[in-house]
C-alpha positions as CSV (number, residue, x, y, z in Angstrom):
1,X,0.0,0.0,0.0
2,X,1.6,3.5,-1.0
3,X,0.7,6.8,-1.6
4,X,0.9,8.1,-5.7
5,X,4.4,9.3,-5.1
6,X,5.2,5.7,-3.5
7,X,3.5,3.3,-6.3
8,X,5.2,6.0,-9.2
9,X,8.4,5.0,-7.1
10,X,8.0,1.7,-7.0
11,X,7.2,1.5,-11.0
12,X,10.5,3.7,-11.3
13,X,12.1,0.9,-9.8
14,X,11.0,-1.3,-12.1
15,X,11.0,0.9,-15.3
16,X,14.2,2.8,-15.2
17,X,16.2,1.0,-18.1
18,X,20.0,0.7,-18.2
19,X,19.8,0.2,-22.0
20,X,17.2,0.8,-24.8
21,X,14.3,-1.5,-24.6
22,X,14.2,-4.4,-26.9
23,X,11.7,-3.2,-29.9
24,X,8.8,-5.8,-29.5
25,X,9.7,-8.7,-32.0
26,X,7.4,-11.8,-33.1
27,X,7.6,-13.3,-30.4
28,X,5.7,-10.5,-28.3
29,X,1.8,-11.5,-27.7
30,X,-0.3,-8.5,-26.8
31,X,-3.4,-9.4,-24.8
32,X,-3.3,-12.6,-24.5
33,X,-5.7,-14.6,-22.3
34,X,-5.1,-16.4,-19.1
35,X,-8.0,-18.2,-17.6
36,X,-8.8,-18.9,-14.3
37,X,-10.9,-21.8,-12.4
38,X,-13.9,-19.9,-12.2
39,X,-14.1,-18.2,-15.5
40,X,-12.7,-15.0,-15.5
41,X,-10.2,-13.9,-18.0
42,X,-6.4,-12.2,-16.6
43,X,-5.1,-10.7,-19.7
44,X,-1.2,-10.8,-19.9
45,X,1.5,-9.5,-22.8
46,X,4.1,-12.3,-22.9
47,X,7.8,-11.5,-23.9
48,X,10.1,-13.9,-25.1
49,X,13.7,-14.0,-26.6
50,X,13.4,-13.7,-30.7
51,X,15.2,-17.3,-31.1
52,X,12.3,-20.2,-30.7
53,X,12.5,-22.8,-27.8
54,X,11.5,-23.5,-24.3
55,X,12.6,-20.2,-22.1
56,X,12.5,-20.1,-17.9
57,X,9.5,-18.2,-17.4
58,X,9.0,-14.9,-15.2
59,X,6.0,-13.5,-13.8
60,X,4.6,-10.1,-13.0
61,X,1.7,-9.2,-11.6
62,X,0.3,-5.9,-10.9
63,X,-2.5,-3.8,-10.4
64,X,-0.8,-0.7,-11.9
65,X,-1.1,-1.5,-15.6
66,X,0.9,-4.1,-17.2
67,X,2.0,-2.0,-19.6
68,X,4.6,0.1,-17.8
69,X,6.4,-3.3,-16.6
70,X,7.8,-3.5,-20.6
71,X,9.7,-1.1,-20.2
72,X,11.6,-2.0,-16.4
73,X,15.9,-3.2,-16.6
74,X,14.7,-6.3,-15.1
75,X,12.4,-7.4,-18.0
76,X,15.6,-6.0,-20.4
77,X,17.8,-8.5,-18.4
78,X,16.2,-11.0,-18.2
79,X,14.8,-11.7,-22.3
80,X,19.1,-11.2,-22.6
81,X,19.5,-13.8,-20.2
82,X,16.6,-15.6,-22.3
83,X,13.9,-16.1,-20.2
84,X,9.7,-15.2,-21.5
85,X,8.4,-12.9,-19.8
86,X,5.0,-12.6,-18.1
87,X,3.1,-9.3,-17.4
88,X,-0.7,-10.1,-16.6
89,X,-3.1,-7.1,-15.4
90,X,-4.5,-8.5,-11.9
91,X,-8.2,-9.5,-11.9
92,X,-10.0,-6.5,-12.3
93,X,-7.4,-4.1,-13.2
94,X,-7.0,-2.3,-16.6
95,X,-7.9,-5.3,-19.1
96,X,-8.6,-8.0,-16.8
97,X,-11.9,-8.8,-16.2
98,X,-13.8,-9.2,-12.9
99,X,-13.8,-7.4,-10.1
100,X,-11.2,-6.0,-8.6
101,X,-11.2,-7.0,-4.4
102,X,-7.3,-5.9,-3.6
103,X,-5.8,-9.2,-2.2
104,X,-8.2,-11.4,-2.3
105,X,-8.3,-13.3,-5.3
106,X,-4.4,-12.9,-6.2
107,X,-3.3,-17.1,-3.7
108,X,-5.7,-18.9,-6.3
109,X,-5.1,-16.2,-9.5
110,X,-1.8,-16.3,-9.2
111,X,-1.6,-19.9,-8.7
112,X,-3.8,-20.7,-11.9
113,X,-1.4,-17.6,-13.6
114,X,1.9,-19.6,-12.6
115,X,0.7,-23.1,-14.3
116,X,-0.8,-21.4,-16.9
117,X,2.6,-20.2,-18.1
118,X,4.4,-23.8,-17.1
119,X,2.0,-25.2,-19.5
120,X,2.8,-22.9,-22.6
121,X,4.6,-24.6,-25.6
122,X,7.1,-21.6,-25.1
123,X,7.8,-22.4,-21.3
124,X,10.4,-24.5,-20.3
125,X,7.8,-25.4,-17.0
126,X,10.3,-23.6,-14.8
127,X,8.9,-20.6,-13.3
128,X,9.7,-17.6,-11.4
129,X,8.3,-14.6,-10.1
130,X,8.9,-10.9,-8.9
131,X,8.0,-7.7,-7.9
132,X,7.4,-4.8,-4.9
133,X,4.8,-3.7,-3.3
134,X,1.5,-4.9,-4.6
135,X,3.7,-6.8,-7.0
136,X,5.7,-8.5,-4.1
137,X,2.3,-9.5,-2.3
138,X,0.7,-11.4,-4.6
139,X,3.9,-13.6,-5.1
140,X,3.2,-14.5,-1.1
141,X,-0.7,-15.1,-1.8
142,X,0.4,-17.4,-4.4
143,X,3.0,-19.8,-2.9
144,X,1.5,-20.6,-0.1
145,X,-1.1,-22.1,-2.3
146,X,1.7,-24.6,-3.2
147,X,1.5,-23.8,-6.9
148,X,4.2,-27.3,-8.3
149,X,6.2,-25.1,-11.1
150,X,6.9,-22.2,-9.1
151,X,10.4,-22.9,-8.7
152,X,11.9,-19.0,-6.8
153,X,10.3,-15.3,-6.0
154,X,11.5,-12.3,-5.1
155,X,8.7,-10.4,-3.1
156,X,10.6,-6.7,-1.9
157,X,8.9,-4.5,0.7
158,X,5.7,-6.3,1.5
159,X,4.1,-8.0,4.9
160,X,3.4,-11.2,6.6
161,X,0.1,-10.8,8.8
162,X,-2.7,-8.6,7.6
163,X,-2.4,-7.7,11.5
164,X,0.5,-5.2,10.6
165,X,-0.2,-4.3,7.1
166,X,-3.7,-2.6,7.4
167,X,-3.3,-2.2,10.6
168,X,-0.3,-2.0,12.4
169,X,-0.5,-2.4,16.7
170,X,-4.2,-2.6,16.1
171,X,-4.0,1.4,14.4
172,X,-6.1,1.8,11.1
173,X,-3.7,2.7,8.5
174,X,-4.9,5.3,6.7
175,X,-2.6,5.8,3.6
176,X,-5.0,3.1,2.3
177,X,-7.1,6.1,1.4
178,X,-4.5,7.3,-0.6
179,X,-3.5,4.4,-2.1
180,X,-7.1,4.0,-2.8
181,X,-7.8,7.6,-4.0
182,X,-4.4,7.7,-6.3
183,X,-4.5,4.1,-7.6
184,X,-7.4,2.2,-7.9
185,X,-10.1,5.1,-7.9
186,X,-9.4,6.8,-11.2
187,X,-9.7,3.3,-13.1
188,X,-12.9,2.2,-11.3
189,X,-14.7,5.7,-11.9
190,X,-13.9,4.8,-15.8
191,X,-15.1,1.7,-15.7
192,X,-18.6,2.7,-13.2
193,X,-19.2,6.2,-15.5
194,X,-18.7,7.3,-11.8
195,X,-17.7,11.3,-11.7
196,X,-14.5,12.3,-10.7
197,X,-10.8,12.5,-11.4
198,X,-9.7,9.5,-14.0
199,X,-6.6,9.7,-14.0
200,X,-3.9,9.4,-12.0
201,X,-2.8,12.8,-12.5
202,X,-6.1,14.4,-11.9
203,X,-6.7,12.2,-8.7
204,X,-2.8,13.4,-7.5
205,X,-4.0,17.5,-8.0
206,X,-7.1,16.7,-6.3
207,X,-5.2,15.4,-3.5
208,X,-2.8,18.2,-3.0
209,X,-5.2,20.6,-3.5
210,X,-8.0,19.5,-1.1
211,X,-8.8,15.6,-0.4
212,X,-5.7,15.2,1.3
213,X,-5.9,17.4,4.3
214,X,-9.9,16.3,4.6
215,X,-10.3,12.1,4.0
216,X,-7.7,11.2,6.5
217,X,-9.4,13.2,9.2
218,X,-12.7,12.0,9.1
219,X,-14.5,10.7,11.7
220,X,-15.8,8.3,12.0
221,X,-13.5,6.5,9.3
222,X,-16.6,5.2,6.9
223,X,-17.5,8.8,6.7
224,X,-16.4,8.8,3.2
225,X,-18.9,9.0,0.8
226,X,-16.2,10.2,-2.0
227,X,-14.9,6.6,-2.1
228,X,-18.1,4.5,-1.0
229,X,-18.8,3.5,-4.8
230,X,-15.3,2.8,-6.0
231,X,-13.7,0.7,-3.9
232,X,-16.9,-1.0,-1.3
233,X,-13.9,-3.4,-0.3
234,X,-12.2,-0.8,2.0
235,X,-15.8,-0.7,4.0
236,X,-15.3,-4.1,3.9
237,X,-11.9,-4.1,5.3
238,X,-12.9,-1.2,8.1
239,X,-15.7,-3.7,9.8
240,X,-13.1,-6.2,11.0
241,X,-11.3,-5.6,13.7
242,X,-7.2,-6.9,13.6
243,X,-8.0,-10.0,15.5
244,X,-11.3,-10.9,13.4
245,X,-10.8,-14.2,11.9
246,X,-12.0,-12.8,8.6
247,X,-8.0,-11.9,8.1
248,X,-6.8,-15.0,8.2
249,X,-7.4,-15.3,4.3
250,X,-3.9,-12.9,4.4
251,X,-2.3,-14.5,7.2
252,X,1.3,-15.6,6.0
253,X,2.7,-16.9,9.4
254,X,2.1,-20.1,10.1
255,X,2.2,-21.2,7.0
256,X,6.0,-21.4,5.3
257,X,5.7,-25.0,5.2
258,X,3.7,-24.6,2.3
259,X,5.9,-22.6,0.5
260,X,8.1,-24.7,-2.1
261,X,9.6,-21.8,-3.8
262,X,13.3,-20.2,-3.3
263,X,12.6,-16.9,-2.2
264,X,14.9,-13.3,-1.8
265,X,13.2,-11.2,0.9
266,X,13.9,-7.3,0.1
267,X,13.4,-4.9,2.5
268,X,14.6,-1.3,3.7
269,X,14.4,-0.1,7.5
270,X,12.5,3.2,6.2
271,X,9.8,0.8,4.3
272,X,6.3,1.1,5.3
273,X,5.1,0.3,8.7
274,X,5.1,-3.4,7.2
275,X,8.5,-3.5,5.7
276,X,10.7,-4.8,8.1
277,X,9.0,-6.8,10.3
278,X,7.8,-8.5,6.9
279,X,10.5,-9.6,5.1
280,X,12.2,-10.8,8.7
281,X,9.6,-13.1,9.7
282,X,9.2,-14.0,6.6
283,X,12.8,-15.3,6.2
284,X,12.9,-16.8,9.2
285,X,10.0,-18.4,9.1
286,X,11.2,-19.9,5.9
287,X,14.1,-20.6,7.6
288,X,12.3,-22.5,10.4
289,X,10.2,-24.7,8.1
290,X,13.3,-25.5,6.1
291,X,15.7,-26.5,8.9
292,X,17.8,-29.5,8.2
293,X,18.3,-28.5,4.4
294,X,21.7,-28.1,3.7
295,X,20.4,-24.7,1.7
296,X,17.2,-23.6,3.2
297,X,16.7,-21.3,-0.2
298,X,15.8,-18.4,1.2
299,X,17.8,-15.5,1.4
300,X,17.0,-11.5,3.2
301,X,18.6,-8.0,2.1
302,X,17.8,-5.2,4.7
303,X,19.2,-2.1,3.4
304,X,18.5,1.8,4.8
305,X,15.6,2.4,2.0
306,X,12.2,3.5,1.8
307,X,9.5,1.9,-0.1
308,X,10.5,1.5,-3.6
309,X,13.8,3.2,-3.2
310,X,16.1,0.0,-3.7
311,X,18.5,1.7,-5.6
312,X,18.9,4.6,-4.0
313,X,21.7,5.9,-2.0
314,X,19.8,8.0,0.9
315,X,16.3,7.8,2.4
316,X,14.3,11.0,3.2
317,X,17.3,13.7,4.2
318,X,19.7,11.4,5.5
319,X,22.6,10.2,2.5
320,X,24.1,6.9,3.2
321,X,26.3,7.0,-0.1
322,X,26.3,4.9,-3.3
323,X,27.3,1.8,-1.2
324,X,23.5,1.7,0.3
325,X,22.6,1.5,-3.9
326,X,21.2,-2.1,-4.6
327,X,21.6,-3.9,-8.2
328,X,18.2,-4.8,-7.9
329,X,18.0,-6.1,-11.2
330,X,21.0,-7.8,-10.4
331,X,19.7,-9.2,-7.5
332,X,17.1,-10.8,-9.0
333,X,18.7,-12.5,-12.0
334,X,21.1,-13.6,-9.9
335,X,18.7,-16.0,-8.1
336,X,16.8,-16.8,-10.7
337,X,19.4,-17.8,-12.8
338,X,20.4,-20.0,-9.7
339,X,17.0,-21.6,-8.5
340,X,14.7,-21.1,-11.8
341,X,17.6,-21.9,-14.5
342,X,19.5,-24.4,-12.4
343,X,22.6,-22.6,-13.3
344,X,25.6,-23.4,-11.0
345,X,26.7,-19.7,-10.3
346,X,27.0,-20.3,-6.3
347,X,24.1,-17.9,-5.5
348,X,23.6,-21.0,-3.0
349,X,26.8,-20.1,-1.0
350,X,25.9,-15.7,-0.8
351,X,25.1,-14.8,2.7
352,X,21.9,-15.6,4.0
353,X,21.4,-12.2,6.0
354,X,22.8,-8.7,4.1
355,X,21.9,-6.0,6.0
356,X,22.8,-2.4,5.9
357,X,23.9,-0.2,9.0
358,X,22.9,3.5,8.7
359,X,25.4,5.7,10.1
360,X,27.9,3.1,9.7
361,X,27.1,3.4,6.6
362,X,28.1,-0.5,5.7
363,X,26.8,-3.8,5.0
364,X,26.7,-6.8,7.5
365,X,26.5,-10.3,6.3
366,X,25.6,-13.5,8.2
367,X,23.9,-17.0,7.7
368,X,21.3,-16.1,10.4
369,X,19.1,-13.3,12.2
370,X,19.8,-11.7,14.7
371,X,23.3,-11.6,13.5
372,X,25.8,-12.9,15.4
373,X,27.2,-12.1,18.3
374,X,23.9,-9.6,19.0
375,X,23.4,-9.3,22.8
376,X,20.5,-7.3,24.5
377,X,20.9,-4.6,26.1
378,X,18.2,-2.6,28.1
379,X,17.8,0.8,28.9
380,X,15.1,1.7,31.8
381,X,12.8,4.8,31.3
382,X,14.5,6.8,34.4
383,X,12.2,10.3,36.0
384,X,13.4,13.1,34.9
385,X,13.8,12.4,30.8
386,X,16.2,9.9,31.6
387,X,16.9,6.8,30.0
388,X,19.5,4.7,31.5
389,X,21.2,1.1,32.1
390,X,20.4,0.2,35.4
391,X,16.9,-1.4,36.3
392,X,14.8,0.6,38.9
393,X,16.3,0.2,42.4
394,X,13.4,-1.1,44.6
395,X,14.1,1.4,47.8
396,X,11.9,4.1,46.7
397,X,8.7,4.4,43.8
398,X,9.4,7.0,41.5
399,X,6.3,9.4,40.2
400,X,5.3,8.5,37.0
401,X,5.9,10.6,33.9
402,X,2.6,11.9,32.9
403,X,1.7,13.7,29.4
404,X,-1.7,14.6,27.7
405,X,-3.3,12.7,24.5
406,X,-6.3,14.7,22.7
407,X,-7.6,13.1,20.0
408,X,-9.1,16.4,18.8
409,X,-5.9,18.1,18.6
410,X,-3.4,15.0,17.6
411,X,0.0,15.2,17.2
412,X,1.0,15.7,13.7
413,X,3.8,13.8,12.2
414,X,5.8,17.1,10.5
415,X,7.0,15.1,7.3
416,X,3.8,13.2,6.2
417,X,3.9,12.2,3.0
418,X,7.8,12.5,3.0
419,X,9.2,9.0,3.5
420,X,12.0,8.1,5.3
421,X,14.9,9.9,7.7
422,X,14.0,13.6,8.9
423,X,15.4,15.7,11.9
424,X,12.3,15.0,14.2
425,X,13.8,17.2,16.8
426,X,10.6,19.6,16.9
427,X,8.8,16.8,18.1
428,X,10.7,16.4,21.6
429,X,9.4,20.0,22.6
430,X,5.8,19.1,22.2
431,X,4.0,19.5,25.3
432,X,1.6,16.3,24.4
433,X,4.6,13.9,24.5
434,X,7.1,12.4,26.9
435,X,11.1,12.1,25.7
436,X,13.4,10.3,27.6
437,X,17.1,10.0,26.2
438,X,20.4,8.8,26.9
439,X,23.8,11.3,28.0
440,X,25.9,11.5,25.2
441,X,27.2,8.0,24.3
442,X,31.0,7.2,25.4
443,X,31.1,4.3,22.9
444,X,29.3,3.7,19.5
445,X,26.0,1.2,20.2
446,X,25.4,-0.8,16.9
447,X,21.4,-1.9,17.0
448,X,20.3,-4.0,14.4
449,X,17.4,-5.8,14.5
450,X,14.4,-6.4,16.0
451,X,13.8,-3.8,19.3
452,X,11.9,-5.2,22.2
453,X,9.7,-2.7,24.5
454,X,8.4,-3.1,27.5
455,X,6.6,-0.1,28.7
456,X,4.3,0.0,31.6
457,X,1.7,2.7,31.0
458,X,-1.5,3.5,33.3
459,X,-4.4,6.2,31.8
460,X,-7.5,7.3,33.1
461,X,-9.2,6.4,29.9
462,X,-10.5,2.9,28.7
463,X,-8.1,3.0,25.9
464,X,-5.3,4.8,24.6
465,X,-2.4,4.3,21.6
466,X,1.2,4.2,22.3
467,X,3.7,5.2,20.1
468,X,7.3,4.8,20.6
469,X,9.2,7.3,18.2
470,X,13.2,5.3,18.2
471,X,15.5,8.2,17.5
472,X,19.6,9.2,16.7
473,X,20.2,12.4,18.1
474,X,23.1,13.7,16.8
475,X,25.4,16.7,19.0
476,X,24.2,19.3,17.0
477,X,20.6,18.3,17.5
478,X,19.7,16.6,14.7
479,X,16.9,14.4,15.4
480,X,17.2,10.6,13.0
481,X,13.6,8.9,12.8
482,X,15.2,5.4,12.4
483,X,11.8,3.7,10.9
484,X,8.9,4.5,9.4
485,X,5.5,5.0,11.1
486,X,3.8,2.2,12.5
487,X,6.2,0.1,13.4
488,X,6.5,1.8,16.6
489,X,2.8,1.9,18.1
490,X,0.7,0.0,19.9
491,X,-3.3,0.2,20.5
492,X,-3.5,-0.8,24.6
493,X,-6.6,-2.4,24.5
494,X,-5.0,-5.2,21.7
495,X,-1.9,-5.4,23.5
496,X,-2.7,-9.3,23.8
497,X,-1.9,-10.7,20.3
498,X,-4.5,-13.2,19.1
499,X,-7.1,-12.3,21.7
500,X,-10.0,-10.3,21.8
501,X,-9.5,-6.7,22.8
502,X,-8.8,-5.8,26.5
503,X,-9.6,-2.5,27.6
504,X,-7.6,-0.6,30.3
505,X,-8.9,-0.5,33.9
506,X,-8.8,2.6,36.2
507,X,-5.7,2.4,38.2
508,X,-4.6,-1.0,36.1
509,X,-1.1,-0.5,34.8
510,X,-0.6,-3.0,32.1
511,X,2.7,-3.4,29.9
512,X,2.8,-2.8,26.2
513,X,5.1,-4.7,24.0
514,X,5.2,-3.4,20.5
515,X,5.8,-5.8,17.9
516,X,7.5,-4.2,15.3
517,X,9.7,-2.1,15.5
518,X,13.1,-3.0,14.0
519,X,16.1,-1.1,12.6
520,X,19.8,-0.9,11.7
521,X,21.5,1.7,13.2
522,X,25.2,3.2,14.4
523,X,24.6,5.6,17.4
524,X,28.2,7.3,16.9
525,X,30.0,8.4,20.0
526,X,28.9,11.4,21.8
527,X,24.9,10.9,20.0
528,X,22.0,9.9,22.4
529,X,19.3,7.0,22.1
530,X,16.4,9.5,22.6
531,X,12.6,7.9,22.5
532,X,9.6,10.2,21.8
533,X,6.0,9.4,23.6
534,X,2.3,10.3,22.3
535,X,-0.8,9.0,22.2
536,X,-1.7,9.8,18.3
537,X,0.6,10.4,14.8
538,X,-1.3,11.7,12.4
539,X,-2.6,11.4,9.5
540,X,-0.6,8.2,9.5
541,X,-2.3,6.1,11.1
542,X,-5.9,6.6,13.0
543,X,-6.7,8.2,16.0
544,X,-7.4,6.3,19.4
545,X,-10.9,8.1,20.5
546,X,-9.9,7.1,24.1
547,X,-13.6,6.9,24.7
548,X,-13.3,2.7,24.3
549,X,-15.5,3.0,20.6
550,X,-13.8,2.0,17.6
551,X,-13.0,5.1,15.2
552,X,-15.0,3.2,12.5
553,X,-18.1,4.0,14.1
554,X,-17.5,6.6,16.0
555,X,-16.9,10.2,16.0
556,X,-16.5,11.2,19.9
557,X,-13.5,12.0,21.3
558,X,-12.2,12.3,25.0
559,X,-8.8,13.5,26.5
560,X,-6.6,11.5,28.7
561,X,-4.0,11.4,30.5
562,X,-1.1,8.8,30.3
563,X,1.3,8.2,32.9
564,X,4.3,5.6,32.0
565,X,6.0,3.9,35.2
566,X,9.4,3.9,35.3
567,X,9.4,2.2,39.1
568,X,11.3,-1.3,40.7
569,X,7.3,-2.5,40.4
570,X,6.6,-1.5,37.2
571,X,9.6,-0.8,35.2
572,X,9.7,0.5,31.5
573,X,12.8,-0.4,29.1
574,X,13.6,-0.7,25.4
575,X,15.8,-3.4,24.8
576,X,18.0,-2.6,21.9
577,X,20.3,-6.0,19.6
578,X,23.3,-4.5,19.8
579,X,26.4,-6.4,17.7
580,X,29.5,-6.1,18.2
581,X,32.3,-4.6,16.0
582,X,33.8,-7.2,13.2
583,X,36.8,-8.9,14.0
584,X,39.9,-7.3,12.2
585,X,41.0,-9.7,9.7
């Protein structure tokens, strides 16, 4: 899910060529059909290397027109290398038919889609897929429908549990109304004679101009009649709660066993809230299915980048050099040629783990997450702003640290819109927050990985969000967001994953783990580990009423007051994977 300015990104990823596109030969089929098991026709343009034979076969699927995929360096690659290519419009998109439901029909479509192309006289039977974003999401629908002649993927920046990808720590996202109003609305008004921008251009003016400081703030969140005829599915989507069983047609944990595929996991630490925590349990839940296989076939590369931005050297204002630049194409070929092709090129000895430190500014390889050597270290939430090594002595209780939370006046994230690093350093003076930070470091702390927290929060409101802003404060102020939003809140009331929801009781203090946030991150000597507090970040993700009513129904609002211990009884800590330097060699 991505804004306009995300999904054009991702499509410049895929579309930038190194070399003139091929000129469409014989061997190019426009339009062709692909059926699937109930009926519905997929329409696909297949290119294939000019010579006749059998080719390796590689699949794209997308809802943003198949068309633009002709032109990306991977498709140029790969008809050198002599593998067809597959581009297929997803079912309802562009010149598919039926209707399109985001998700839901890609595990059988693209199942049908991948032994479709096995079975053509111009496949070899050996096939492979690609693709980020949307694109990387449907590979994931797919193989865990165990198609046989899907052979390796390569799904970049995408999830593993609709639980933190449209939500995330039981929050509404709400860039789905972008990705909605940018994406999927100016095709379906074409198609419904429904009035309206109909373009993606048009839709992208209308959003600067107006929509987008109006749609994300509604209240309650169905209140939005401009979108209730072209895509019903996100009403849908808003009536089920993160636990609901009616998710578990996305759920992707639990079920790597059923995955036969070799897969490359791409992600970037400034990805969307999903990003991270995706492609790691992804890979090691791969990894877990697999053990005992001499080469598990799975393989993870975490680099500093936000969604779409693969080959790009900074994210947001912070510049990490041409050494954070992937050869995405590259990449991909590379395993393909090793787990499609068969080709012995040793892709089966790389590292299992790549992953980039920021501010290091280099690349850390290992055959395993977390990455060895990794120890935990905590530091406690101290009175006073403080946040320290030593746990809580038990001799005296210390007063918690209190702020305000108003969902009528939420805090604002500054850079909405604007992915990846900024200097959040306004945020700290906020009145509405809490910021507890280190003294200036004596020694460089490496973090990469997954972050644990452990904070134990009280409010005098049945419910209340939590969001835990990691940042890299630099001695001249500068403020690092180290991940993107959403991987650092938690609602309180689903602070129990898998259960039903649990609301807060007056004078209950009850401890919030957050899930997902992970990162990969130098804190130079003399910077501090700061952490930001609130109760809202919007219009990121949606508001927590506080009044115990879900924001999809309801449009009342209370204040409250949140008070985080930081006592012997009730102490609050982040714990931070910390790795150690390389040996010298």
């Amino acid at each position: 899910m991505t804004t306009l300015s995300l999904v054009l990104g991702v499509w410049l990823v895929l579309a930038r060529p190194a070399a003139p596109t091929p000129s469409p030969s014989a061997a190019t089929l426009r339009d062709v059909p692909v059926p699937m098991r109930d009926g519905v026709v997929l329409r696909a343009d297949v290119l294939r290397p000019s010579e006749s034979g059998k080719f390796p076969t590689l699949i794209l699927r997308t809802p943003y027109n198949r068309s633009r995929g002709e032109e990306s360096e991977v498709v140029t690659q790969a008809l050198a290398r002599g593998y067809a290519i597959v581009l297929q419009d997803v079912r309802g998109r562009y010149a598919s038919g039926g209707e399109y439901v985001p998700y839901a029909n890609e595990g059988k479509d693209g199942y049908d889609t991948i032994e479709w192309a096995a079975a053509q006289p111009w496949s070899s039977g050996d096939v492979g897929t690609f693709g980020l974003s949307y694109p990387a999401a449907v590979q994931w629908l797919a193989a865990v429908e165990s198609p046989p002649h899907l052979k390796a993927m390569v799904p970049a920046m995408t999830f593993s549990s609709p639980r933190n990808f449209f939500y995330a720590g039981g929050a509404w996202d709400l860039s789905w109304i972008s990705w909605i109003w940018d994406n999927i609305a100016p095709d379906a008004r074409v198609k419904k004679s429904l009035p309206g921008p109909r373009t993606g251009r048009e839709a992208g003016a209308a959003w600067r101009a107006k929509e987008g400081a109006i749609l994300p703030f509604r209240l309650p969140l169905t209140d939005l009649p401009e979108l209730r005829a072209e895509a019903p599915f996100y009403f849908d989507w808003l009536a089920h709660p993160p636990e609901d069983a009616y998710w578990d047609w996305a759920e992707l944990r639990g079920r790597y066993g059923k995955v036969r595929a070799a897969v490359l996991n791409i992600s970037g630490w400034h990805d969307e809230a999903y990003g991270p925590e995706g492609a790691m349990t992804n890979f090691q839940g791969l990894v877990a299915a697999r053990a005992g296989e001499s080469d598990p076939r799975t393989r993870i590369i975490l680099g500093p980048w936000v969604h779409g931005g693969v080959d790009s050297g900074r994210a947001g204002e912070r510049v990490f050099g041409p050494q954070a630049e992937l050869d995405y194409p590259g990449e991909i070929l590379r395993f393909m040629d090793r787990y499609v092709r068969g080709l012995e090129n040793g892709a089966e000895k790389d590292p299992r783990v790549r992953a980039f430190v920021m501010g290091e500014n280099v690349w850390r390889s290992a055959d395993a997450l977390p990455l060895p050597g990794t120890t935990a270290v905590s530091l406690y939430l101290a009175p006073g702003g403080r946040l320290v090594r030593e746990a809580p002595a038990a001799k005296k209780a210390a007063e918690p640290t209190a702020f305000a939370s108003d969902p009528a006046n939420p805090v604002i994230n500054a850079f909405a819109g604007k992915a990846g690093a900024h200097d959040y350093r306004a945020l700290a003076v906020r009145k509405d927050v809490a910021v507890f930070e280190t003294e200036p470091l004596e020694q460089p702390l490496r973090v990469v990985g997954a972050i644990e927290t452990e904070i134990a929060l009280s409010a005098d409101a049945p419910d209340v969000d939590l969001w835990v802003k990691l940042e890299d404060v630099a001695p001249d102020g500068t403020a690092w967001n180290l991940s993107s939003p959403g991987t650092d809140v938690l609602r309180a009331s689903w602070r129990e994953a898998g259960k039903p929801r649990k609301p807060l009781r007056s004078g209950e203090v009850a401890v919030l783990r957050l899930p997902n946030l992970r990162t990969g991150n130098l804190f130079a000597r003399g910077h501090r580990v700061r952490i930001v507090l609130c109760g809202s970040f919007m219009p990121d993700f949606s508001r927590n009423l506080q009044t115990g009513e879900s924001e999809t129904s309801s449009g009342k609002t209370r204040k409250a007051v949140i008070r985080i211990h930081h006592d012997a009884s009730n102490a609050s800590r982040i714990v931070l994977p910390v790795v150690p330097d390389e040996p010298k060699r």
